[in-house]
N, C-alpha and C positions, 0 to 999 in steps of 0.2 A: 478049245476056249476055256479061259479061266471058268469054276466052276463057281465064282462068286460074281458073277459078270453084274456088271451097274447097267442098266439100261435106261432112256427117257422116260417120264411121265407116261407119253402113248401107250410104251412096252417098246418103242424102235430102240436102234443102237445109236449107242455115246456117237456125236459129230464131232470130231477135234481135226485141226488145222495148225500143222505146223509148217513156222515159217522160219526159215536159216538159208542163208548162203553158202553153208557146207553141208553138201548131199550125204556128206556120213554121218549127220547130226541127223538129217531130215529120215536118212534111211533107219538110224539106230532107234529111235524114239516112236518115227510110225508102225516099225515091227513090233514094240513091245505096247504099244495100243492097240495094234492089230490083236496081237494074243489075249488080250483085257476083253476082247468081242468089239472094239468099238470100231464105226465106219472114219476114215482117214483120209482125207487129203494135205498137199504139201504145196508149198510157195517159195520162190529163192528171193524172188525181190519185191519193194513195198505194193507195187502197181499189180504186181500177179496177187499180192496176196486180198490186195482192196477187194479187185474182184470176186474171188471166191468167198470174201466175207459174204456178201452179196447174193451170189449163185447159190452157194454150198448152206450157209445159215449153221456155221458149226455153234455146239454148246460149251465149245470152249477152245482158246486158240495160244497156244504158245509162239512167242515171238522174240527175233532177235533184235538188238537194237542195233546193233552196226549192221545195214542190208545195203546195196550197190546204186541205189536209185534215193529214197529216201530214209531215213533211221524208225526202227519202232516207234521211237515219241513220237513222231509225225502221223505213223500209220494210224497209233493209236484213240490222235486222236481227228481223223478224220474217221476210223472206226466209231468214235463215242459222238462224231456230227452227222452221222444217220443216225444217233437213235439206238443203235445197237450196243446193248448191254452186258453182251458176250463178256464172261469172266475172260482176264487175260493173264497168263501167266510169263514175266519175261525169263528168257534162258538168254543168258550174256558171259561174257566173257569179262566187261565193268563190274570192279568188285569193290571200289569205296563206298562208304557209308554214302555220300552227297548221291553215288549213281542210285545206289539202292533207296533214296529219299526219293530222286525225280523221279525213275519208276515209278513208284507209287502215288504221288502225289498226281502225274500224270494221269491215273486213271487204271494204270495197274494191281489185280488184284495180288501176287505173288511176283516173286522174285529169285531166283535160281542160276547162282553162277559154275559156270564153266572149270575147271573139270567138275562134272556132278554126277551125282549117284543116279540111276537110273531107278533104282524104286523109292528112294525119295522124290523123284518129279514123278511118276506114276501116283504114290501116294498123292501128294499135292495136286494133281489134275483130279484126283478121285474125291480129293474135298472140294475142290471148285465147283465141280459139278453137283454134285450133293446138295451147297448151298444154295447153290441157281436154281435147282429144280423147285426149292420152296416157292425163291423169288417169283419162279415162273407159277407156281398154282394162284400166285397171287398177281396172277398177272394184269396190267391197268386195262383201262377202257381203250380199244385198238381206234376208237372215233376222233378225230380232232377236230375241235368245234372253236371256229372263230367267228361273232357277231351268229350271223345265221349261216353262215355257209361253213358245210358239216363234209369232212373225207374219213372215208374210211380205208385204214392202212391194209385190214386183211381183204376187203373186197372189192378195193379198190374205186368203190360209188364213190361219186363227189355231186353236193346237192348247195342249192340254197335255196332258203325258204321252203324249201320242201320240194323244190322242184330240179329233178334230176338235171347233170350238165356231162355232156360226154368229154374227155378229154383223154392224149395219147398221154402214151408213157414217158415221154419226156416230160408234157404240160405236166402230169400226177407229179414227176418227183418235181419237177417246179415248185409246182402250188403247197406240194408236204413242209419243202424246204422252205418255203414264205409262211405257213401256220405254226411251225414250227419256233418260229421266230417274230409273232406277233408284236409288231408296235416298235420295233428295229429296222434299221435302215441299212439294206445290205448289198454292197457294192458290186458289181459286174465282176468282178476277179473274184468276189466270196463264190456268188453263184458258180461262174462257171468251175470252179474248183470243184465245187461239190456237185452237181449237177452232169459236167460234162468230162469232171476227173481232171488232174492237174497237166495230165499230156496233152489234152486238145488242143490240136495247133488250128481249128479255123479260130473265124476272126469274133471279139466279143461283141460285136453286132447282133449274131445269133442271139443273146440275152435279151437284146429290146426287141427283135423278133419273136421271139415265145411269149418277154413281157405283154406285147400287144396282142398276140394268142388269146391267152389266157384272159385278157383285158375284155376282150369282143364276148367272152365267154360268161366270166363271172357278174361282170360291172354292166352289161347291155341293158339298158330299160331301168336301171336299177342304183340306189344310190354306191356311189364307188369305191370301191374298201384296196385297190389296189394302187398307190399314187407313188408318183418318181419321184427322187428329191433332187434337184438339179444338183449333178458336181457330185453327189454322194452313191447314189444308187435308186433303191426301189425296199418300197415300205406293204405292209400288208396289215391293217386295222379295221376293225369293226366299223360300218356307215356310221356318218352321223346322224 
């Protein structure tokens, strides 16, 4: 192990997640993070890598933009519509000025073309992570609070008015995904994207199905904060 190993705020090991469709990219970059001490996993396509964003919670995630299912600007920014802050660095083989703009502008913290040096992207993951750890001592309030009905991301309570409401894990990323996005109006095909991921082949029924879930749960006895918008979708606002 490097003898100047970076390690988490905790004291655990650097999480990095690299994603390519060429296993000799994904092999050559995860051994020399491996020897860095940090723990590693790998992705070939945008769907394998969604989820490990997910599972895994790495603190920093290199990505390609050309992947076999959908491109990194896509990943990344269903990556940045959960919430997840995760520094991203892309490794591409796009090397004009315009590619290197949307990278970034996309939500990309770094950028790093193909052929590349391998301790210049080591270095660069090493500043990534550095910077995020600040981000992270400073990390916000985990509560989401809309009107009176209060979730909490790490513990996953979900309350109004004070009064606790049990709900599964699909209702939780439901209702995160609806607080998340107070006082917008958001279509069955937003949800199910984010919610049930862009593969789900049942039918978008299931949405007004969890919608009335959730509805029986939140809104019962109580004035409504959860309403449809005929033709558009479903809205999530403070009672009147």
């Amino acid at each position: 192990m490097n003898s100047n190993t970076l390690t988490r705020i905790d004291g655990g090991k650097v999480r990095a997640l690299v994603v390519d469709d060429e296993e000799s990219i994904t092999q050559l970059v995860s051994m020399a993070l491996r020897y860095e001490g940090w723990e590693v996993q790998t992705a070939s396509t945008g769907q394998e890598a969604l989820e490990k964003m997910r599972s895994f919670e790495p603190d920093v995630a290199v990505l390609d933009i050309m992947l076999p299912d959908f491109d990194g600007m896509q990943l990344l920014s269903r990556i940045r519509s959960d919430g997840d802050m995760c520094p991203v660095l892309f490794l591409t083989a796009l090397d004009s000025v315009e590619d290197r703009v949307n990278g970034l502008t996309a939500g990309g913290d770094d950028y790093v073309v193909k052929p590349f040096s391998l301790e210049e992207l080591i270095a660069r993951l090493r500043g990534l992570v550095r910077r995020s750890q600040i981000v992270l001592a400073e990390r916000p309030d985990p509560v989401l609070r809309v009107g009176d009905l209060t979730l909490n991301e790490d513990s996953y309570d979900v309350s109004r008015a004070g009064e606790p409401i049990v709900v599964t894990n699909t209702e939780f990323e439901l209702l995160r995904y609806l607080m998340r996005n107070p006082g917008r109006v958001l279509s069955k095909a937003q949800i199910l994207d984010r919610v049930w991921a862009y593969d789900f082949t049942g039918k978008s029924t299931v949405v007004e199905l969890y919608i009335s879930y959730l509805r029986k749960k939140i809104d019962a006895g109580r004035e409504p904060m959860l309403h449809t918008v005929r033709g558009a979708g479903y809205m999530l606002k403070p009672a009147a």
